[in-house]
N, C-alpha and C positions, 0 to 999 in steps of 0.2 A: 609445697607439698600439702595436700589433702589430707593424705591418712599413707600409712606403708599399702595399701592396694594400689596408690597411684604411682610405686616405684617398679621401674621395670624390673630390678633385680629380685622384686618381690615375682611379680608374675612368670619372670624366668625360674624362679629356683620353686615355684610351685609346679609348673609345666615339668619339671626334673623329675620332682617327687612322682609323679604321675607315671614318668618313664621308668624308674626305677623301681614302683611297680610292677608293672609291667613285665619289665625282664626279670627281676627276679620271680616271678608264677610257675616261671621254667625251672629254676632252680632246684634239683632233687628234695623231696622231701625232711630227710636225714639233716639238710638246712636251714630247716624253721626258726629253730631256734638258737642256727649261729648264724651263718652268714646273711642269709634274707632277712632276720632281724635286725642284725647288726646296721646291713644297709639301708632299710628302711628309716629305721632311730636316726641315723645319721642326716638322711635326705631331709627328713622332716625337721628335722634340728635348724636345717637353715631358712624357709622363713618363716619358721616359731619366733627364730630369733632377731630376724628383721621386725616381726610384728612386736614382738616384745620392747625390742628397744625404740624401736618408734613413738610406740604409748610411753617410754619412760620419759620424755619430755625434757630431756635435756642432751643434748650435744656428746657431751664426754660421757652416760651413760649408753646412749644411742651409739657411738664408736666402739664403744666395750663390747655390746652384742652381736656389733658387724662381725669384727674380731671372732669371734665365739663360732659366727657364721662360717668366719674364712676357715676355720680350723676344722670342721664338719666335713665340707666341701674337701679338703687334704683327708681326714679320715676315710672317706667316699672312694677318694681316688685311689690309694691304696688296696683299699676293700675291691677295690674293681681289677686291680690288678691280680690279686690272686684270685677272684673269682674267675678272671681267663685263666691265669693259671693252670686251673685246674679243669679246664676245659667246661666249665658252667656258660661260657659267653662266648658269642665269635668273635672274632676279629670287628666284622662289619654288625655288629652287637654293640659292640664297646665303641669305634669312632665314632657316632652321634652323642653317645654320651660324652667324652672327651672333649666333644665339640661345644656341649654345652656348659659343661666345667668350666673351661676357657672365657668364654661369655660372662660366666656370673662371677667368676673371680675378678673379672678386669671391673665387672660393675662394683663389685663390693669393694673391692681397692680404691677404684674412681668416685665414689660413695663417701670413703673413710678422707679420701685426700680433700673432698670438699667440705665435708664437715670438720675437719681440722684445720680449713685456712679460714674459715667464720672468723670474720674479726668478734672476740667476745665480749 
């Protein structure tokens, strides 16, 4: 690895952020400062924290932040569920996002499980 820009789970989970954007613009105003925040913080939280742990240069730090990442990505998904809920999202709103969930979690999982078979 190069740098964390040459990880796909990096460039996925910035394409996300991008998304989550996006649909939240739609999200009533009265939201600003809960839920479209909320989600945004969140989105960006994971890969702050790819890059973060990446510069940390070490392995079991770099895992720590994954982690941090995975928990974000759960925050998100929740956040997304009530933001249908409440009828902020459609249905076909929310499956791409879902879709893409799915994607960066198996990468950050598949991420954490290669860096802890490192023989160290």
């Amino acid at each position: 690895m190069k740098t964390h820009k040459d990880l796909e789970v990096y460039k996925n989970s910035i394409d996300f952020v991008t998304r989550v954007y996006a649909i939240t613009k739609t999200f009533p105003k009265e939201e600003s400062y809960g839920l479209t925040s909320q989600l945004r913080r969140a989105a960006i939280s994971i890969p702050s924290n790819i890059a973060e742990g990446a510069a940390r240069g070490h392995d079991k730090e770099f895992i720590h932040f994954l982690y941090i990442a995975h928990g974000s990505l759960a925050e998100i998904e929740t956040q997304l569920i009530i933001a249908r809920n409440l009828n902020y999202l459609s249905l076909s709103e929310l499956e791409p996002l879902n879709e893409k969930m799915i994607i960066i979690r198996s990468q950050l999982s598949g991420l954490i499980k290669h860096l802890k078979s490192k023989p160290k």
